[in-house]
Structure formats: structure tokens, C-alpha cells
N, C-alpha and C positions, 0 to 999 in steps of 0.2 A: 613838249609838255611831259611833265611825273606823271608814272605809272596812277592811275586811280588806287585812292586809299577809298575804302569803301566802307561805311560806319554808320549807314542805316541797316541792319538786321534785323531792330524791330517792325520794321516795313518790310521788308524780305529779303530775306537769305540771299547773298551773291558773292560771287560767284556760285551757280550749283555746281555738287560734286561730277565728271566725267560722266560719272555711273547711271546721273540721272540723264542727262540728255541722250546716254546711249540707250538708254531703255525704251524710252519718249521714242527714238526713232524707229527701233525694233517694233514698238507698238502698230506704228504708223504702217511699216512696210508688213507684216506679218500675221496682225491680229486686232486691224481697223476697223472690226463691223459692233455691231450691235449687241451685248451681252445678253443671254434670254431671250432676242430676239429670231432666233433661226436654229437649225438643226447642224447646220455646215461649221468647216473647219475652223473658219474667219471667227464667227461669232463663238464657237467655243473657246477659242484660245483667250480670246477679250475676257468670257467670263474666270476663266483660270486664275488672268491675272487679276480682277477684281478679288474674287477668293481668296488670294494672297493676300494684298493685299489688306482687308477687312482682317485676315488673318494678325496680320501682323503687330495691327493698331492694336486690334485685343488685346494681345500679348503684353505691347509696350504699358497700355493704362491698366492693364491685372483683370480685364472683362473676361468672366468665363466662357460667354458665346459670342463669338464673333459677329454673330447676325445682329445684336443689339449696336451694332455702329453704322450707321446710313452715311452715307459719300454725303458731301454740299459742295458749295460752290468756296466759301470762304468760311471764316470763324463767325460771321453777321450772320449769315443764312443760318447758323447752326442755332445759335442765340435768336434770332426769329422767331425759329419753330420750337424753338423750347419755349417763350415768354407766351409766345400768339396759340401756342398747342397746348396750354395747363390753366392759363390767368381764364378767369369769369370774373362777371361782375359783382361789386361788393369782398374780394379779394383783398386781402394786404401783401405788400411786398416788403420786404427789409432788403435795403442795398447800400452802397458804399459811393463816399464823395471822392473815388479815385474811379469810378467806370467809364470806361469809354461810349460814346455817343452810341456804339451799336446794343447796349443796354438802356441806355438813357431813353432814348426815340424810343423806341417799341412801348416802354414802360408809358411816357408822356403820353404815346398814342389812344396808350388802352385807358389812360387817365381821361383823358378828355371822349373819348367816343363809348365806353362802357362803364367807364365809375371805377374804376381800381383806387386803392391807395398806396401812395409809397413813402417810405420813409428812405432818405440819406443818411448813413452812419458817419458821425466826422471820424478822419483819422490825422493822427498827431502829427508832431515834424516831421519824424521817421517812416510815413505813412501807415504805420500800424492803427488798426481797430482795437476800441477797448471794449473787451469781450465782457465785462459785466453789463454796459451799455447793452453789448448785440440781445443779452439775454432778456433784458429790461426792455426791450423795442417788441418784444413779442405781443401779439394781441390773440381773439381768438378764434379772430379768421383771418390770420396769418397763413398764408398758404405757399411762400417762397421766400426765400434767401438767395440774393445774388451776387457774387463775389470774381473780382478777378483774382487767378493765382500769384499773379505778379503786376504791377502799375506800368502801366505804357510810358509812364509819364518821371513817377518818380523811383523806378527798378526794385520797390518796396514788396517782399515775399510776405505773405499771408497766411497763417499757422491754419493751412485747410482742412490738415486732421483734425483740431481744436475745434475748427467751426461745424466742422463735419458733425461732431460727436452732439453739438449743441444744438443743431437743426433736427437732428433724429431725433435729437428728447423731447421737441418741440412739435414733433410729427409732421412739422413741413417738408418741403420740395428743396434739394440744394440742387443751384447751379452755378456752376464753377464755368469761368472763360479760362482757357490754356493760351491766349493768345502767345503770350511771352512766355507759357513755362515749357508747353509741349517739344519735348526734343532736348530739354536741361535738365528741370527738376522731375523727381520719382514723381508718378502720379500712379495711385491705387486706388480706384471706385470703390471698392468691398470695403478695404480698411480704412477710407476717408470720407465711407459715407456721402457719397458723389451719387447724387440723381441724374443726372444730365451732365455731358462735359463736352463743352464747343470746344473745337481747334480746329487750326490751320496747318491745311499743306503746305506753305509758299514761305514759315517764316525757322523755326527751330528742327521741322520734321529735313526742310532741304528740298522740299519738292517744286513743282512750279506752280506761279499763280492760276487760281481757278480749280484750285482744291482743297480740299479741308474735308470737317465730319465732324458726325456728333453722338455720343453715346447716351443711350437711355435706356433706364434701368427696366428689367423685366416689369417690374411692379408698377411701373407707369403708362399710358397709352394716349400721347400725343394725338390731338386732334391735326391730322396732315398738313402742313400748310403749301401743300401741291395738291392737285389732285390727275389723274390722267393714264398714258398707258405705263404698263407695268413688263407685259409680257407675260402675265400671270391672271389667270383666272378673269379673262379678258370678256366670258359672257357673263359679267356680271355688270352690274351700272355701279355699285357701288368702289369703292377703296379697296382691294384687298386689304384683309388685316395681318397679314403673314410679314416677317417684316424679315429683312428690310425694303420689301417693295414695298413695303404700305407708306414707307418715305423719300421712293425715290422715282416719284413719276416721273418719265421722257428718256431722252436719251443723256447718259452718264457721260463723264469728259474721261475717256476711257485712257486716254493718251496721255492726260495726266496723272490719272491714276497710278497706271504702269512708273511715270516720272516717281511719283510719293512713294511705292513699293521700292523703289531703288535708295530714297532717301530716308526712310524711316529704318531701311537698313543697311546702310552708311552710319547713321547716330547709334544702332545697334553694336557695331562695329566697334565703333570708337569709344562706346560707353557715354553714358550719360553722366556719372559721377564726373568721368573727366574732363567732358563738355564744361562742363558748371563750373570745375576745379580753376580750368585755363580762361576762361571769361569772366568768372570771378578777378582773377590776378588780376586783367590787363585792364577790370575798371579800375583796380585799386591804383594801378600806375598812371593811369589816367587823372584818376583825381587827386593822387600827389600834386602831379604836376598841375592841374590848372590852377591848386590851392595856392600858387604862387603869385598868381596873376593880381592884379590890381580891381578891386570891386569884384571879385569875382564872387558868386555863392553858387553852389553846389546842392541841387534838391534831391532831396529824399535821406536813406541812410547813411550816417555817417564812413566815415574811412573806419573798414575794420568790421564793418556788422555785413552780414548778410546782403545781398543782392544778387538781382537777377543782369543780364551784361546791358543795362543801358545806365546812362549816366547825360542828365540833363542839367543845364545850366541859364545862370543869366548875367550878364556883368553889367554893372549900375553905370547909367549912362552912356549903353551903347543897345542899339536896338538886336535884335536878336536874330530878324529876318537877314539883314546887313552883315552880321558874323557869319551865315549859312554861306552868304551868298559871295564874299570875298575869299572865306575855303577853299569853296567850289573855282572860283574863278582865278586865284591866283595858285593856289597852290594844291588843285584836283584833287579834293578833298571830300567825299560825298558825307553830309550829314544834313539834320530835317531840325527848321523850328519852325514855330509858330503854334498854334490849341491843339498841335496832335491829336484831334477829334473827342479830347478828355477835358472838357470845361471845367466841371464838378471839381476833379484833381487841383485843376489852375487856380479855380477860388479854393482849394483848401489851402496850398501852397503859396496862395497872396501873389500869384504871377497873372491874372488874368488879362490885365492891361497890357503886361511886357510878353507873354508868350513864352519859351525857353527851346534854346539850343539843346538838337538830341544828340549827342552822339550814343552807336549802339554797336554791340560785337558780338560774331559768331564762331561758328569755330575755323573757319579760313582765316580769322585775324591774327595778325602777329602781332610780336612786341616791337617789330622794326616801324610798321603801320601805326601804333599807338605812337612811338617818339617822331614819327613826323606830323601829326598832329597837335602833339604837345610844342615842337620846334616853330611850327605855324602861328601858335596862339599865343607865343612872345614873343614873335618877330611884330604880329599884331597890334598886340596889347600891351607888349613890358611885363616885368616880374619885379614883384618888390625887392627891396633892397637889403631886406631880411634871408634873402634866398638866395 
């Protein structure tokens, strides 16, 4: 069998780089215990690397204190405690017909068990918001904005400074998902007006699954959505309020963490301008080529505009689950269809019934990897005769 071509990224990063699983291992063998839980050499080292790491995130999203970023488990737990730690009832939300279900559920949740409201913003072909609309959706107990940075679904970038500037004015709450952007695009709290910002370790950052985090602004204070030991002011019944233990009760996946310090600088390394630069190219070459194919359409941004490196599709009369799955099985092709957990997206995109084929790329993808999956999908399917 061919080497795996591997082109789900949006689901996570793979191969990770050496660096990360050297470190994972180092953690294991050298400084497996309990951070803040003990006085001994074990646990101090675990916190060290926490340190750093917390350190690093800061740096990359422009946070001036490190401590305003608490470890989670994925980009959902982040988005969790941000929706379930701010919403009350009688609340309005403003959100977008491009969110993935780990915004969607929480919000439905509090819709039906405490009263919230929410509005869906439509976005166009292109997945863009029309920002006179966002303004015009305000009410005046508007108390949140939720947006992803980039569409899981249709690779569609979201002007967050623009929105950023227009939530402030509005004195709401911005929360931004990094799911797709963290580890590509610049991300700035301060200058883009970011209250909160979920991301994932497992997908842009390079780290392993069962890591992530989430930043929150000084000015806000999260009602915990854990509660438990901290290692910190431990005679007391209540939460610390000192943070970040105030969000991060139990034991921390330390060995992950260690993985994400090695991968967040790895993408340090290699720059994030030219992360974006080369995964940009290789959708564009992607979507040359399948623009040849017969029925094919290509959702979200056109060839030529901005995107982030996924690129979804669907060819009219052929199922979509069937294209993954003959990829996969004839020519070890790894890519993902079906609702990619973004409903909302599928009904804007008019794909709901059909689903769409992902493909996605990071930055181990080459352009030799892109033409064997373009080589794949017209041995498949044919190319018109115009091409």
C-alpha cells in the first residue's frame, strides 16, 4: 500500500513534529507528578513545564499575563466554560450560521433550561458576515458575541478585529473559537478585542489530543465550570479565586502539556506568517485541480480570496461518505465527510442532505501529497474535456 497521504488537519495535526513526542516522553520519564501538588523534585519540574508552557500561549495570542490562560482538555471544554461561565438568564447571544456544534449545544442548552436567546447571523457564499446586519442584531441585553476565527467547514476567515471593534462598542462579551486559526493566523486579544478565546492543542498548535485552553480577559470572571482540588488554598470550601486554579480543578494532563510546549514552539519556529503562506498555496492547488472534475463544487471562498488550509467539497451525484471512503481504501488517502459537527454551516451552504468531503492541510503537507490526491479524484471521477 502508498505511504498515507494524510488531509485531515482540521481534526488534528499528524504527523506531530519529533520534538513533540520527545518531550511527552521526557515528561513521562522525568517530571510525571502533580504540579502544585508537592514540594519534591517530580512535582516541581511538571510545574516548570506548565509555566512554560502557559508562558508561551500568552506570547503567541499577545495576553500580557500568562496566568489569564487555564489548560482544558480540548477547544469544547474551552467554549463550555466560557458560554456556561458568563450566559444568565434573559441573556441575548448574537452567533453565526457557520459554528460548530460545540457552540451550538451549549447555547440550545441554556435556551431551553434557563431562557437565553440567540440569534444566527446568515453568512454569504464566501462565508462572510455582513457586519451591518451584526450591528443591527444588537439588543439591550445583548450580552455575547460568538464567532469562529475560521469555518471548519467552509475555510472562510472572519475580520475579528472588525468584529472585535463592534462588540466593544456594543459593550458585550466577545468570544472567538481558534479552532482552525490557532497555530496560522495572527491572533491579538488586546488589539482585537477578544474576551475569551478557546483553542486547541491537537490541531494548528501540533500538540497531542487532550489539550487545549482558554484565555480570559482580566475584566471578566468565569463562574468555574469545575469545581475541586486545586493545590491552593485548600482550607477553604470554596473556589479559589486566584487564577488560573480558579479553572483548573484536578489533576492537569501534564504530559500533554509538555507535548503543546514543544508544538507551540515548533509553529514559533517556523513562523506563523509562513504556516498560513504554504497552506494557503496548497489549497489553491487543490482547488485548481478538482475545479476540473465533472459536478464538482467547491464550498466556501473562491480561488484566490483568503482561506484558512481546509477546502470542502461535493460532486452532484455522488455521495460524499463513498468519496472518503474509496480515498481511504484504494488509494490511503486520509480525509473526513459528512456534518463535521457544523449543521448551521451545511444549511447555509445548502449541503445539509449531501454532507461534504474535507480535505485539510498543515504544515507537514506537501505539494507532492496534494497531486496525489488530485491524481486520485480523476482517476475517480474524470476531468472535463475543457481541461
Amino acid at each position: 500500500m502508498e505511504q498515507l497521504v494524510y488531509l485531515d488537519h482540521a481534526a488534528t495535526s499528524w504527523p506531530k513534529p519529533p520534538e513533540v513526542t520527545a518531550a511527552m516522553i521526557d515528561a513521562m520519564q522525568h517530571s510525571g507528578a502533580n504540579a502544585g501538588r508537592g514540594n519534591h523534585a517530580l512535582a516541581i519540574g511538571t510545574g516548570r513545564v506548565m509555566v512554560r508552557a502557559r508562558g508561551q500561549l500568552a506570547e503567541l495570542f499577545c495576553a500580557s499575563n500568562p496566568q489569564d490562560i487555564a489548560f482544558t482538555h480540548n477547544t469544547t471544554m474551552g467554549l463550555n466554560m466560557a458560554i456556561r461561565g458568563t450566559l444568565q438568564a434573559g441573556d441575548h447571544v448574537i452567533s453565526t450560521m457557520t459554528e460548530h456544534n460545540s457552540v451550538r449545544r451549549p447555547l440550545e442548552y441554556l435556551r431551553q433550561s434557563i431562557g437565553i436567546d440567540i440569534d444566527y447571523l446568515q453568512v454569504d457564499s464566501q462565508g462572510q458576515l455582513n457586519l451591518q446586519q451584526l450591528k443591527k442584531s444588537f439588543k439591550p441585553n445583548t450580552k455575547m458575541v460568538i464567532c469562529n476565527h475560521s469555518s471548519n467547514l467552509l475555510g472562510s476567515i472572519l475580520p475579528i478585529g472588525e468584529i472585535g471593534d463592534i462588540v466593544k462598542s456594543q459593550g458585550a462579551v466577545f468570544l472567538v473559537d481558534a479552532a482552525q486559526s490557532a497555530g496560522s493566523l495572527d491572533i491579538d486579544v488586546g488589539k482585537m478585542n477578544i474576551d475569551l478565546l478557546a483553542f486547541p492543542g491537537h490541531k494548528g498548535l501540533l500538540g497531542p489530543q487532550g489539550t487545549g485552553g482558554i484565555y480570559i480577559s482580566p475584566a471578566l470572571d468565569l463562574e468555574p465550570l469545575m469545581l475541586g482540588g486545586t493545590g491552593s488554598q485548600s482550607e477553604n470550601s470554596a473556589q479559589p479565586a486566584v487564577r488560573p486554579d480558579r479553572y483548573e480543578a484536578g489533576t492537569q494532563n501534564a504530559v500533554g502539556i509538555a507535548g503543546l510546549l514543544a508544538g507551540v514552539r515548533k509553529i514559533k519556529s517556523l513562523g506563523l506568517s509562513t504556516i498560513h503562506e504554504q497552506e494557503w498555496q496548497l489549497t489553491q492547488k487543490l482547488m485548481e485541480g478538482l475545479s476540473g472534475i465533472p459536478g464538482m463544487r467547491i464550498l466556501g471562498p473562491d480561488i484566490g480570496a483568503p482561506r484558512s488550509g481546509i477546502v470542502s467539497f461535493i460532486i452532484e451525484g455522488q455521495d460524499s461518505a463513498d468519496i472518503a471512503y474509496r480515498l481511504d481504501r484504494d488509494y490511503n488517502i486520509a480525509v473526513r465527510a459528512g456534518m463535521h459537527c457544523t449543521p448551521l454551516a451545511h444549511q447555509a451552504a445548502d449541503t445539509l442532505k449531501s454532507g461534504a468531503v474535507r480535505a485539510s492541510v498543515g504544515p507537514s503537507t506537501t505539494n507532492e501529497e496534494i497531486t496525489k490526491m488530485l491524481d486520485a479524484m480523476v482517476e475517480l471521477y474524470g476531468r472535463t474535456r475543457s481541461r
